[in-house]
MDAnalysis code that builds the backbone (N, CA, C; Angstrom):
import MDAnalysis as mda
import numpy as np

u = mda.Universe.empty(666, n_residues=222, atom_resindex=np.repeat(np.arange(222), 3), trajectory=True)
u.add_TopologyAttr("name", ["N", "CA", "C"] * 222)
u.add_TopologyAttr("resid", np.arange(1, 223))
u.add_TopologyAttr("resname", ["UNK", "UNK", "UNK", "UNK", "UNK", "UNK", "UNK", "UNK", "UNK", "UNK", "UNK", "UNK", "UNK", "UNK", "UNK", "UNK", "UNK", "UNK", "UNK", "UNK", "UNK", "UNK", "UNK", "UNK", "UNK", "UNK", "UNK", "UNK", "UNK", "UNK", "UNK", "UNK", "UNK", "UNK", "UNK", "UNK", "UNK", "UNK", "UNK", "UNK", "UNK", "UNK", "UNK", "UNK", "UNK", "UNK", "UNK", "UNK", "UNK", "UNK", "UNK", "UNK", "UNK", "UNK", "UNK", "UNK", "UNK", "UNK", "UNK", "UNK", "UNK", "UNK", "UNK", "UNK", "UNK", "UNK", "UNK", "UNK", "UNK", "UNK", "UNK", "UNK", "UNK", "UNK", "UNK", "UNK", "UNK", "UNK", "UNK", "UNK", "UNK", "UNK", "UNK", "UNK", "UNK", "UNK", "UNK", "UNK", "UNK", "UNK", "UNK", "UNK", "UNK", "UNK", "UNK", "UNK", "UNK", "UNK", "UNK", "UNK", "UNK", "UNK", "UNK", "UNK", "UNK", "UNK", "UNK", "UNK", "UNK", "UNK", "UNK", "UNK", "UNK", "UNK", "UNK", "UNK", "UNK", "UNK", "UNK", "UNK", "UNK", "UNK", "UNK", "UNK", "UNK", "UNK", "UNK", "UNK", "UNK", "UNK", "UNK", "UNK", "UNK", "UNK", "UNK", "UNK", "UNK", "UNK", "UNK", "UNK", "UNK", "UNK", "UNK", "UNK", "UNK", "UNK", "UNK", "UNK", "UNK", "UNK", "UNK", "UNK", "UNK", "UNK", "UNK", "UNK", "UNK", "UNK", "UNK", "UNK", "UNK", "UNK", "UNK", "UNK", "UNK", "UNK", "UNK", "UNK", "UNK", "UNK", "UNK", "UNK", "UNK", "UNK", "UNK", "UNK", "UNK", "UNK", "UNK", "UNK", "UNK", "UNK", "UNK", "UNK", "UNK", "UNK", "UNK", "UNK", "UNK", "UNK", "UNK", "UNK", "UNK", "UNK", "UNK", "UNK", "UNK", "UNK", "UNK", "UNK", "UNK", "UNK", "UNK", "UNK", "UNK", "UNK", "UNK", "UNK", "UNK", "UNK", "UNK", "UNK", "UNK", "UNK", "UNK", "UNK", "UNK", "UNK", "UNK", "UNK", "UNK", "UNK"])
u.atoms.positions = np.array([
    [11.834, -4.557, 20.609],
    [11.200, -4.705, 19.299],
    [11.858, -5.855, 18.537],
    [11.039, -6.538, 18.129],
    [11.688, -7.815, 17.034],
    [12.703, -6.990, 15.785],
    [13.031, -7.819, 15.229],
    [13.869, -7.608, 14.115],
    [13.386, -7.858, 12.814],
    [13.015, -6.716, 12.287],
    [12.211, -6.722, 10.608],
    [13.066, -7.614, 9.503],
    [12.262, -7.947, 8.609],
    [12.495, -8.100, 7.319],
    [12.526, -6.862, 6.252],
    [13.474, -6.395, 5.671],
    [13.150, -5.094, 5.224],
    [12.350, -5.481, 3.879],
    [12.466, -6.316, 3.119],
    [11.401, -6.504, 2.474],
    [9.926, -7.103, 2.793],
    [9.573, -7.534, 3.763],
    [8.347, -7.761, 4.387],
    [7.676, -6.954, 4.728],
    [8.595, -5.346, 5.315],
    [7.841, -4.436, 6.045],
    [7.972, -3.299, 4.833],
    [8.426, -3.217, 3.504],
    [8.366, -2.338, 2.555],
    [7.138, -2.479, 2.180],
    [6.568, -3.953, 1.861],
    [5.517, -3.878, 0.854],
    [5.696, -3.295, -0.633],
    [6.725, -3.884, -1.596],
    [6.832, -3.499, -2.350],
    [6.004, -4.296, -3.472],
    [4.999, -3.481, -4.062],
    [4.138, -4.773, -5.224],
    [3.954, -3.807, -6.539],
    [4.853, -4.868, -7.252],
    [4.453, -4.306, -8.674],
    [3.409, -4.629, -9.324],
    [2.595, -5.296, -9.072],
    [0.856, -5.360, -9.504],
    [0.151, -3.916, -9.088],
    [0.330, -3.223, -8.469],
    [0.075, -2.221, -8.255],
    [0.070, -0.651, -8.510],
    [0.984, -1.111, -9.419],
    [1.549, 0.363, -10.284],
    [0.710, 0.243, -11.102],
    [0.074, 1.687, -11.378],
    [-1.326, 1.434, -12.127],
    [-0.758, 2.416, -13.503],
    [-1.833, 1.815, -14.321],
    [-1.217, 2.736, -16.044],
    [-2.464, 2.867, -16.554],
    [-2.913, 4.010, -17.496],
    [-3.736, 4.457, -18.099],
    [-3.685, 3.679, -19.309],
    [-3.767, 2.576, -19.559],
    [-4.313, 1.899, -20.991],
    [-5.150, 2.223, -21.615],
    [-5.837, 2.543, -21.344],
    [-7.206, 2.691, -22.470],
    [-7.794, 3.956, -21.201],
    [-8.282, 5.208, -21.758],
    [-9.213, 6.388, -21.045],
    [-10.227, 6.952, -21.424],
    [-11.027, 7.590, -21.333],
    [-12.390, 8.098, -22.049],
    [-12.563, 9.458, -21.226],
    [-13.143, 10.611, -21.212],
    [-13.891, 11.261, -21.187],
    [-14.852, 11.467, -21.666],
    [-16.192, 11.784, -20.428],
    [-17.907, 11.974, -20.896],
    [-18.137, 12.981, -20.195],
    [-18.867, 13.977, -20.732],
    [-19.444, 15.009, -20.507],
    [-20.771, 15.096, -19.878],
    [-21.323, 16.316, -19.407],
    [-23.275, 16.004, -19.487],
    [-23.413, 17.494, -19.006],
    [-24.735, 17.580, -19.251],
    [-25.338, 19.061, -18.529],
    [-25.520, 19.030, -17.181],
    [-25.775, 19.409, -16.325],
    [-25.945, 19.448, -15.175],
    [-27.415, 18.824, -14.789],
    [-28.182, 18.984, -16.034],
    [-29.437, 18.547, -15.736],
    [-29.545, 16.507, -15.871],
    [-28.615, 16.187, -15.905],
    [-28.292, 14.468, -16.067],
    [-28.568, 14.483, -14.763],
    [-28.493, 12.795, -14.319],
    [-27.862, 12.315, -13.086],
    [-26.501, 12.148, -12.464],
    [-26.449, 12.448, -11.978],
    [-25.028, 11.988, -11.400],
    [-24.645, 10.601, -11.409],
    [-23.221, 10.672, -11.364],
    [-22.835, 9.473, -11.368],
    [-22.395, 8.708, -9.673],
    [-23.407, 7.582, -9.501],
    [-23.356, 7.379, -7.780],
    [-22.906, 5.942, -7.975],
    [-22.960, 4.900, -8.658],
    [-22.353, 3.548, -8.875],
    [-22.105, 3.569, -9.865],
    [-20.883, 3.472, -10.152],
    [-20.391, 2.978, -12.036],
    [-19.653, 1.067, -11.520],
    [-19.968, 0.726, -10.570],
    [-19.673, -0.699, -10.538],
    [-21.231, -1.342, -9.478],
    [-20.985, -2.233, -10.517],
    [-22.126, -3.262, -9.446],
    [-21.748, -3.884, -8.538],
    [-22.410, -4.932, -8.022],
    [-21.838, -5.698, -6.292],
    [-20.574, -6.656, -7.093],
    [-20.515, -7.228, -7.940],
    [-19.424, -7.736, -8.394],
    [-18.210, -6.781, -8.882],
    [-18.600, -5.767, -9.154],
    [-17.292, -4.809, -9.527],
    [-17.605, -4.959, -11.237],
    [-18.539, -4.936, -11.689],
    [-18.405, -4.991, -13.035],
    [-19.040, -3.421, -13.955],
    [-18.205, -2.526, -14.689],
    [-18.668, -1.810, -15.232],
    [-19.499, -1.197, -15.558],
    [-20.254, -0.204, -15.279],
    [-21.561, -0.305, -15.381],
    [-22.028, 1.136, -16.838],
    [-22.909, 1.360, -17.285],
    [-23.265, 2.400, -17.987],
    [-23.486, 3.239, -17.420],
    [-22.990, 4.572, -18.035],
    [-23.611, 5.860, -17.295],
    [-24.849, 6.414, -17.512],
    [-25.464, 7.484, -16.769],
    [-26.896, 7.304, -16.829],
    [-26.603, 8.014, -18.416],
    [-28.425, 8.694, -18.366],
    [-28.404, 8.928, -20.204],
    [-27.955, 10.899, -19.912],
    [-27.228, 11.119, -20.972],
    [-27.151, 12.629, -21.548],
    [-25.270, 12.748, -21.187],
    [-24.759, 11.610, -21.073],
    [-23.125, 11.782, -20.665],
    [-22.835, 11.254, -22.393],
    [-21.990, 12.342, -23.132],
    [-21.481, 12.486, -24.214],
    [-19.912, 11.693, -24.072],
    [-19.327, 10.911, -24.865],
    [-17.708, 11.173, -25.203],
    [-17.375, 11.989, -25.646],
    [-15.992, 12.623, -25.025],
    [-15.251, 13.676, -26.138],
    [-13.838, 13.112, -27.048],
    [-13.812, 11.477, -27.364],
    [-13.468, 10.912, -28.099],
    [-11.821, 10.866, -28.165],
    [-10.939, 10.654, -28.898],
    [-9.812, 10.962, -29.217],
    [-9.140, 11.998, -28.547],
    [-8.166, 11.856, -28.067],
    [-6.951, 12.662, -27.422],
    [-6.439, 12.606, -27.760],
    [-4.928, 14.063, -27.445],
    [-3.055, 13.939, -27.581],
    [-2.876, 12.787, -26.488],
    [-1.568, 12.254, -27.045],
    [-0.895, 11.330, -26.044],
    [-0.608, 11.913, -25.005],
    [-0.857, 13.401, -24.091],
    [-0.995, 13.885, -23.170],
    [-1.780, 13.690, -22.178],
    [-2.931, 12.964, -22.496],
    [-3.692, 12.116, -21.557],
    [-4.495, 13.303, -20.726],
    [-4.984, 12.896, -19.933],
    [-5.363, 14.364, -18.777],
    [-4.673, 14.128, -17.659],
    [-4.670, 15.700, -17.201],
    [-3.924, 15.858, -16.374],
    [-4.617, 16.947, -15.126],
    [-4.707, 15.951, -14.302],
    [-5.277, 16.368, -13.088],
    [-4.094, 16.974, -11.719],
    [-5.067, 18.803, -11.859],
    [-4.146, 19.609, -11.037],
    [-4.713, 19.848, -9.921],
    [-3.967, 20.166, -8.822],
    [-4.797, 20.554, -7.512],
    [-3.686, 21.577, -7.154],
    [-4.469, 22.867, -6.361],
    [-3.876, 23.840, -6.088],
    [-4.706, 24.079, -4.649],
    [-3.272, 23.972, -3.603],
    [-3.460, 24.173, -2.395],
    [-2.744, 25.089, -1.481],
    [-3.884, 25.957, -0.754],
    [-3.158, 26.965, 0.227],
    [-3.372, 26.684, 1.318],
    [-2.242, 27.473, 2.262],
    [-2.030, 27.208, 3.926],
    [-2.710, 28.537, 4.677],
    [-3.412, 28.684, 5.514],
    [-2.587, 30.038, 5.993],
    [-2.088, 29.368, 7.828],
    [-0.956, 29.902, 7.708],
    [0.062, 29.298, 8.281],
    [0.085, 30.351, 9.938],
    [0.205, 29.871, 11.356],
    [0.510, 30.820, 12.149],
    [1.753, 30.668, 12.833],
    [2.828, 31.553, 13.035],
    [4.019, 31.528, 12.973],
    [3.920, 32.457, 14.758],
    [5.015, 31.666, 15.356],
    [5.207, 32.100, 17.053],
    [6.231, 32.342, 17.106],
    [6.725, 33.004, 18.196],
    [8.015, 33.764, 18.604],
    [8.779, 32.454, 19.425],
    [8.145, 31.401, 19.605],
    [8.996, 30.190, 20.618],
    [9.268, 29.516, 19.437],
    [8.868, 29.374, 18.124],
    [8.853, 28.056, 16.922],
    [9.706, 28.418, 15.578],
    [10.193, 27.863, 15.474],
    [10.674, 27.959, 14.145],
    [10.050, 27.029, 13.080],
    [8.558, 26.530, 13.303],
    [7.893, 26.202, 12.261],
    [6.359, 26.958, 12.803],
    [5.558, 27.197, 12.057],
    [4.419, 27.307, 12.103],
    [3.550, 26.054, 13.418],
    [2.575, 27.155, 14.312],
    [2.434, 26.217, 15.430],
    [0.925, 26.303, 14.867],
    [0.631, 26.703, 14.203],
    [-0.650, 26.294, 13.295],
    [-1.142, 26.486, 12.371],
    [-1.461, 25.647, 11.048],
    [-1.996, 25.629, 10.031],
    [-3.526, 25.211, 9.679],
    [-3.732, 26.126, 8.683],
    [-5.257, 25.816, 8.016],
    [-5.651, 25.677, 6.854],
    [-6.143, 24.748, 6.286],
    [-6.833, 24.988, 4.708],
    [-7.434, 26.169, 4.420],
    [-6.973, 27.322, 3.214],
    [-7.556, 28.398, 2.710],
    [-8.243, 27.729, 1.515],
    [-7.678, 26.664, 0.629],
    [-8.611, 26.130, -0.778],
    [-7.996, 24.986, -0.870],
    [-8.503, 24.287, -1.211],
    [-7.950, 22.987, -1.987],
    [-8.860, 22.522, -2.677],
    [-8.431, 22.929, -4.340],
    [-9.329, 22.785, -5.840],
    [-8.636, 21.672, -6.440],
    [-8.949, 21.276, -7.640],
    [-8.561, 20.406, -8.336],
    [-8.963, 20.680, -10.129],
    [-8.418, 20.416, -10.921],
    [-8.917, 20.538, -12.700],
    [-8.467, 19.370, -12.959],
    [-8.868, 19.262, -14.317],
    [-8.976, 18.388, -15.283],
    [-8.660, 19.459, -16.167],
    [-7.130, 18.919, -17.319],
    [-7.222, 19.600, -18.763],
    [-7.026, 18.057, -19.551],
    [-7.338, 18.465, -20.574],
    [-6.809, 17.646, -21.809],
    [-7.197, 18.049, -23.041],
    [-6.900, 17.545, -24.240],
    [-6.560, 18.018, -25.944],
    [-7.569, 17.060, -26.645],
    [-9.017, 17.544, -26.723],
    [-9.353, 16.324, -27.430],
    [-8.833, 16.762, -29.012],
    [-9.041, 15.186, -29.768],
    [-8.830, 15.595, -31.485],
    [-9.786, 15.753, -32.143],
    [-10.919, 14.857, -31.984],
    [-12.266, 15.110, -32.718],
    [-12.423, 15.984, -32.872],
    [-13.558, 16.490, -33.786],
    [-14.573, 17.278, -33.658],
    [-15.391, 16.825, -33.976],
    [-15.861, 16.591, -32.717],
    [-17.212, 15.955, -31.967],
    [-18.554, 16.702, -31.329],
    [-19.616, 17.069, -31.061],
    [-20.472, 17.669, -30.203],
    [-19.737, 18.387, -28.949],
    [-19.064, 16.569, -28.215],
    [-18.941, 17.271, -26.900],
    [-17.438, 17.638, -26.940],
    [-16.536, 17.844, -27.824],
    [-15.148, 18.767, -27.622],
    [-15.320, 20.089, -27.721],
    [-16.327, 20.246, -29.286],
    [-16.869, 21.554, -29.607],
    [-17.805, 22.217, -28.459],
    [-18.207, 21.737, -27.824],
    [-19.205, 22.179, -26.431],
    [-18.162, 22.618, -25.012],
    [-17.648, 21.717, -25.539],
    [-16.726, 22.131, -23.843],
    [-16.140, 22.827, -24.246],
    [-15.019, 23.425, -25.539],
    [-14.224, 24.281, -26.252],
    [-15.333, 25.279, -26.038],
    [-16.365, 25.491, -26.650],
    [-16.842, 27.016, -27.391],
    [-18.269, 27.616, -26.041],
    [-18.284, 26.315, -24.865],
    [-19.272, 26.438, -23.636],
    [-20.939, 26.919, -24.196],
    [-20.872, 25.420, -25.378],
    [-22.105, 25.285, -25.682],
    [-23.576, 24.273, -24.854],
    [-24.432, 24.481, -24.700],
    [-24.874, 23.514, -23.863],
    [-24.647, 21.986, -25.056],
    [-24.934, 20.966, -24.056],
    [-24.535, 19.722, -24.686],
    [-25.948, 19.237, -25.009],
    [-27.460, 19.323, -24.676],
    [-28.506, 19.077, -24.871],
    [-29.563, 20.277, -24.532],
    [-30.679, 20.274, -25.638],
    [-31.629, 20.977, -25.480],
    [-31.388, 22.277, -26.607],
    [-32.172, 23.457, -25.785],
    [-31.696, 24.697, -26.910],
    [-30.227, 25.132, -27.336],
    [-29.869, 25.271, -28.310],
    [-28.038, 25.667, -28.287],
    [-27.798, 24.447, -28.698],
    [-27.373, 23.434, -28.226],
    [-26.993, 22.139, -28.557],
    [-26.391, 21.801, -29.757],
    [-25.720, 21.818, -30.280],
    [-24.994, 21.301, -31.864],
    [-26.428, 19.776, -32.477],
    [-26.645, 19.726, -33.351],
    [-27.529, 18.103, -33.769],
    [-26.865, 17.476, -33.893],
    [-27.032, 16.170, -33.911],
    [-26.316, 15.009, -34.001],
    [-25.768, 14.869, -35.832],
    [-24.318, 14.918, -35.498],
    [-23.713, 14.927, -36.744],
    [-23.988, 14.399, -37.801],
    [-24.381, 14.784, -38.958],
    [-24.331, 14.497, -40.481],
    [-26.237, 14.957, -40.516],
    [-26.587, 15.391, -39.440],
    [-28.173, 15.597, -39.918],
    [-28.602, 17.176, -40.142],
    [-27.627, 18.352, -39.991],
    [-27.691, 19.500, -40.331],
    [-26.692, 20.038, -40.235],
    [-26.528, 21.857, -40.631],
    [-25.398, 22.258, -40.485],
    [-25.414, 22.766, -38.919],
    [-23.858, 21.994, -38.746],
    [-23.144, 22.953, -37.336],
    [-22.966, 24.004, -37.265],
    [-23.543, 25.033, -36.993],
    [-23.014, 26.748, -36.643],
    [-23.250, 26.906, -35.377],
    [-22.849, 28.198, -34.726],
    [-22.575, 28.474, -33.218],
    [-21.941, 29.760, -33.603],
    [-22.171, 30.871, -32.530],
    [-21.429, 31.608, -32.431],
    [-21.174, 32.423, -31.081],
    [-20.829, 33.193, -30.363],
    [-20.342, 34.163, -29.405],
    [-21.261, 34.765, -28.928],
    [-21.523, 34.639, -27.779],
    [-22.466, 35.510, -27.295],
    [-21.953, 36.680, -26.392],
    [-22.727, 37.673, -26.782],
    [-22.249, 39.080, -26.008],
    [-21.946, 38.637, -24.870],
    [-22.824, 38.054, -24.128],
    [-22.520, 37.992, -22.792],
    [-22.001, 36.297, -22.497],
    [-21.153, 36.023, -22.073],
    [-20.484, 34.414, -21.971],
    [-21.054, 33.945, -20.726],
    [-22.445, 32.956, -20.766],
    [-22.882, 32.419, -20.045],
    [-21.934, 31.242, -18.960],
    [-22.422, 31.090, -17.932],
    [-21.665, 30.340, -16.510],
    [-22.032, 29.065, -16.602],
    [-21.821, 28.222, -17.381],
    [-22.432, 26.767, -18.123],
    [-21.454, 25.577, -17.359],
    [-21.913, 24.818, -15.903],
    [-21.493, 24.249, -15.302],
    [-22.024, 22.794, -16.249],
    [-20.664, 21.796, -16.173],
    [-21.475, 20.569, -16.524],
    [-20.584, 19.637, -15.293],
    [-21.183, 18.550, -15.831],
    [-20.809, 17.168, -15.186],
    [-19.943, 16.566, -16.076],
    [-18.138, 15.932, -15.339],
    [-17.938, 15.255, -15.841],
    [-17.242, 13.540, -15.788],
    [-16.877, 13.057, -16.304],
    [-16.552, 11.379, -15.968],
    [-15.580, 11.139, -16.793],
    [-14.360, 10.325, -15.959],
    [-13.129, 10.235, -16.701],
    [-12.962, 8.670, -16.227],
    [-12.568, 8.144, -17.317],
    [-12.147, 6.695, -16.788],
    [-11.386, 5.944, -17.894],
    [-10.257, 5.144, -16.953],
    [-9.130, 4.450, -17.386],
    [-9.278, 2.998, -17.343],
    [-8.718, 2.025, -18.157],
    [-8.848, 0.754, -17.577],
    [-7.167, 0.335, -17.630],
    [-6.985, -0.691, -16.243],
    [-5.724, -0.896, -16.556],
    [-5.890, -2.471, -16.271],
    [-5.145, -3.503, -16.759],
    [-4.869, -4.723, -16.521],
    [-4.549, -5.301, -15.231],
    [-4.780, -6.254, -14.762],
    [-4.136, -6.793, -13.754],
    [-2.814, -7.625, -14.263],
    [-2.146, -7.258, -13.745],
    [-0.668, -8.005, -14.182],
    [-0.457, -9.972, -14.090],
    [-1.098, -9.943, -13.135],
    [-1.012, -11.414, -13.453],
    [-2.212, -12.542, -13.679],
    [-3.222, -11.606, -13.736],
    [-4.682, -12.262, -14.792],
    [-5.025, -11.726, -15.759],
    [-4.295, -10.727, -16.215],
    [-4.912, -9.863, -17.756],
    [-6.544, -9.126, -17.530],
    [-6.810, -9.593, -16.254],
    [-8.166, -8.593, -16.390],
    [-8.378, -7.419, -15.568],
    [-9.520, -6.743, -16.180],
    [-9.378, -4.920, -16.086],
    [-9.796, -4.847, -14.977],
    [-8.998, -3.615, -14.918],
    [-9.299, -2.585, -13.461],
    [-9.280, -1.399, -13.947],
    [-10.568, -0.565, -13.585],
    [-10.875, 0.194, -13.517],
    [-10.914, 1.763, -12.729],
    [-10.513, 2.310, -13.174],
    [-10.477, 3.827, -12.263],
    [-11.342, 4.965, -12.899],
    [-12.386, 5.343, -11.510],
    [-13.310, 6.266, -12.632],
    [-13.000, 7.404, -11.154],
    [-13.282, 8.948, -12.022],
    [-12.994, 9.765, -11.813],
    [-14.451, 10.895, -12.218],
    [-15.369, 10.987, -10.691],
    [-16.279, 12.389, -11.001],
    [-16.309, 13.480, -10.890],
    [-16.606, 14.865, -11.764],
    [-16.995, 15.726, -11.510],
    [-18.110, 16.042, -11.232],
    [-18.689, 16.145, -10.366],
    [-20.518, 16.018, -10.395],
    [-20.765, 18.103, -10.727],
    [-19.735, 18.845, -10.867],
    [-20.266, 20.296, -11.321],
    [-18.625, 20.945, -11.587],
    [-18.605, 21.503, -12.941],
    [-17.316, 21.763, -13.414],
    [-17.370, 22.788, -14.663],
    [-16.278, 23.462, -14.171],
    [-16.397, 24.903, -14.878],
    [-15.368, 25.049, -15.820],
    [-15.621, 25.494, -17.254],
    [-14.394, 25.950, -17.575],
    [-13.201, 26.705, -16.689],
    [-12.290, 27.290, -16.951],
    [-11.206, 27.792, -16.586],
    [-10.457, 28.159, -17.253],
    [-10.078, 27.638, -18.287],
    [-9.064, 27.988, -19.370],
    [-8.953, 26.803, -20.431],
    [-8.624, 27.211, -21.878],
    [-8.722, 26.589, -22.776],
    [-7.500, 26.710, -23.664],
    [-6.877, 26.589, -24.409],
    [-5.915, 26.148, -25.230],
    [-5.982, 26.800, -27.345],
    [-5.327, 27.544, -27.522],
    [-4.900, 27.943, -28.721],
    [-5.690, 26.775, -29.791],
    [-7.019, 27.448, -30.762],
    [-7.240, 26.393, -31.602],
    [-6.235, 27.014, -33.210],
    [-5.771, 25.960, -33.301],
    [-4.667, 26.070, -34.546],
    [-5.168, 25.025, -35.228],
    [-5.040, 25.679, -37.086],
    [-5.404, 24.967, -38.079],
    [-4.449, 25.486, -39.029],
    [-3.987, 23.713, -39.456],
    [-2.581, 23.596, -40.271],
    [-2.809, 22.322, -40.923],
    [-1.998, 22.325, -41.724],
    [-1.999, 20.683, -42.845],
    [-1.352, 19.765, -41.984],
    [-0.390, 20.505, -41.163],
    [0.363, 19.456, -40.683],
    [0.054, 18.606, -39.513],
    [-1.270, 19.045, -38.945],
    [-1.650, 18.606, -37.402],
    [-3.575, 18.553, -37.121],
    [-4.081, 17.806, -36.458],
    [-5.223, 17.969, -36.593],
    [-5.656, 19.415, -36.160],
    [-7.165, 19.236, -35.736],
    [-7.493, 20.690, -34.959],
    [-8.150, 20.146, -33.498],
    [-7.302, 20.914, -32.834],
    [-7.260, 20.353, -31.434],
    [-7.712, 21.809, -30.673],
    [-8.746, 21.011, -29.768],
    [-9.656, 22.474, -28.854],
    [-8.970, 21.982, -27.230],
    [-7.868, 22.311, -26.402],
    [-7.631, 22.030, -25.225],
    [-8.220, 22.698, -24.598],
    [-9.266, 21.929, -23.485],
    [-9.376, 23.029, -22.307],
    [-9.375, 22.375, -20.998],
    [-9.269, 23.041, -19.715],
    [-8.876, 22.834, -18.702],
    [-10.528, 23.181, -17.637],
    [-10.876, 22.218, -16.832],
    [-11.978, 22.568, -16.414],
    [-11.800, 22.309, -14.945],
    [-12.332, 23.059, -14.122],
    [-12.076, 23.062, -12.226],
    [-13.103, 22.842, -11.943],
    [-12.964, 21.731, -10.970],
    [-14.502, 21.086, -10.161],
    [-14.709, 21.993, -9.033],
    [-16.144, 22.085, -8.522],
    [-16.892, 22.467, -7.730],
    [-18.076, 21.819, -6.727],
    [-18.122, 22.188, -5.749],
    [-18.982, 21.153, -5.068],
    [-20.177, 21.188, -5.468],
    [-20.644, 20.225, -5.425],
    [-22.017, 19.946, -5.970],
    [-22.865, 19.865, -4.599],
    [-24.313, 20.483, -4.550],
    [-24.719, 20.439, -3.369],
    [-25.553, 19.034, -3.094],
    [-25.526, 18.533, -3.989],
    [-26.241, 17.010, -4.202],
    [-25.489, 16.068, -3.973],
    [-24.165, 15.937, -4.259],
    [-23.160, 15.395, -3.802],
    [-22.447, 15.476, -2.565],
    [-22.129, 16.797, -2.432],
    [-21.857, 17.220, -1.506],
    [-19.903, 17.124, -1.486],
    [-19.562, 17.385, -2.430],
    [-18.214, 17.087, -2.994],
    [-18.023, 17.796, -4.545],
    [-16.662, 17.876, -4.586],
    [-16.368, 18.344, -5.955],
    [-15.644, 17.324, -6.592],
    [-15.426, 16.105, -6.218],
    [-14.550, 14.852, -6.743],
    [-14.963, 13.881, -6.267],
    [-15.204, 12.835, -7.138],
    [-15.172, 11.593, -6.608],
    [-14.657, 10.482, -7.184],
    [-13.762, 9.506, -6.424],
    [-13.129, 8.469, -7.348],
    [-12.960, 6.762, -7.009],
    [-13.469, 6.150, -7.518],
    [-13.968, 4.401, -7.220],
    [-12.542, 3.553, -8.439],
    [-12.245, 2.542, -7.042],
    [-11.502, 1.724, -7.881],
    [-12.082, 0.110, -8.508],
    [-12.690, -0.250, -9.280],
    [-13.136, -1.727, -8.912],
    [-12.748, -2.479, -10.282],
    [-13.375, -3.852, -10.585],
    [-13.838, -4.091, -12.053],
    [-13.163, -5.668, -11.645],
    [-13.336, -6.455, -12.772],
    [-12.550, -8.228, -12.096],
    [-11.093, -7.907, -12.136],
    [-10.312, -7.539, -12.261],
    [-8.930, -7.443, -12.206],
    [-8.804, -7.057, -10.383],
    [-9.517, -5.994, -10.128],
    [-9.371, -5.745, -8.465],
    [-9.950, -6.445, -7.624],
    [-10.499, -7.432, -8.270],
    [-11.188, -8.065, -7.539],
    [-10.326, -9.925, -7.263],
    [-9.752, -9.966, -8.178],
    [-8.381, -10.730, -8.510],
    [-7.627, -11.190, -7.054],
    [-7.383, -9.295, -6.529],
    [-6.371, -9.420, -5.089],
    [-6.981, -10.055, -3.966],
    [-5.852, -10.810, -3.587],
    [-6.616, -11.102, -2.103],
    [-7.190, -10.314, -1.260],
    [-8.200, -10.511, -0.499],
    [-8.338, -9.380, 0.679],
    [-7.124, -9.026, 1.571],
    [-7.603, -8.094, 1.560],
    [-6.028, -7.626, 2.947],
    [-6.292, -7.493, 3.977],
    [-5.725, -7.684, 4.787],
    [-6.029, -7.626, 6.781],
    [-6.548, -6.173, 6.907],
    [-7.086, -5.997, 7.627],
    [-6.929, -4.642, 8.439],
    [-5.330, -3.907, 8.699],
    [-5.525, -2.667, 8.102],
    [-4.108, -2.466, 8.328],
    [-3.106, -2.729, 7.067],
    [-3.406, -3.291, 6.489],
    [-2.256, -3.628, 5.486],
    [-1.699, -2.389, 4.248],
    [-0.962, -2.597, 4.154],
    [-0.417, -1.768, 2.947],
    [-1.584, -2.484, 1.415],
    [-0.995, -0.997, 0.068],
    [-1.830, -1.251, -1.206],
    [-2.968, -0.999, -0.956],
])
């Protein structure tokens, strides 16, 4: 075997460390489209279809995407490791804190639909009320998360978008009202496969900043 360069064969690139600069969350009913290109053939940004809401303002907590994974594991009398393993689940959530109170924080907080009957109106044109229903309906939506981060040595964006194409509450977060802090509705929502998709996640990197890098060989690291 030849004799490496240990920095040649690390591949160490700090253009690559990616940061959440700027993020958004959008919501939708299930009855939207999905989201299947958010970049065009150039990599440029694209709009989402129509009925995807923002849920506006966040804690500096950002979201935080969990995945919870089991083994079931088969264990032999010759091994002292498991001589075979299997996927039992592997899920994933989304939580975060929006600050607004907006349509779609109050919707995903209180699992109001986001369009049609139920629906909150578009703010300042009536009063907002809502309340509890005896029975707590199974109100799957769609959702879309996306970050832009810089390219380090052209200043232009790169993009990371993140789908839920069907997503359920799960758990939500203490609403507290005080002088000293806004009113913040946290909740935590777990994706599900979508049978149209055929996935419970999906995630595209593009925009002119990624498009910046050279191509890479086959094989290459980044």
């Amino acid at each position: 075997m030849p004799a490496a360069d240990f920095t040649e064969i690390a591949e160490l690139r700090q253009s690559l460390i990616r940061k959440a600069l700027r993020y958004a969350i959008f919501a939708a009913d299930t009855t939207a489209d999905l989201v299947t290109a958010p970049f065009d053939a150039g990599g440029v940004l694209q709009a989402l279809p129509a009925g995807y809401v923002s849920t506006g303002y966040t804690t500096t907590d950002g979201i935080t995407f969990s995945g919870d994974l089991s083994t079931s594991d088969v264990q032999s009398g010759q091994s002292s490791s498991p001589t075979r393993s299997d996927v039992e689940s592997d899920t994933v959530t989304a939580q975060w804190v929006p600050q607004e109170t907006n349509r779609a924080a109050v919707a995903l907080y209180d699992n109001l639909p986001l369009s049609g009957t139920g629906a909150l109106p578009p703010l300042g044109s009536a009063t907002w009320t809502w309340s509890r229903p005896k029975t707590p309906p199974t109100r799957y939506r769609r959702l879309v998360f996306i970050a832009e981060d810089l390219n380090k040595d052209t200043g232009n964006a790169i993009y990371i978008v993140r789908h839920f194409p069907s997503a359920l509450r799960s758990g939500r977060e203490d609403e507290q009202w005080t002088r000293t802090a806004e009113i913040a509705r946290g909740v935590t929502y777990q994706a599900y496969i979508d049978d149209a998709a055929e996935t419970d996640s999906i995630t595209w990197i593009d925009g002119p900043g990624w498009r910046d890098y050279a191509p890479e060989a086959p094989g290459g690291g980044g």
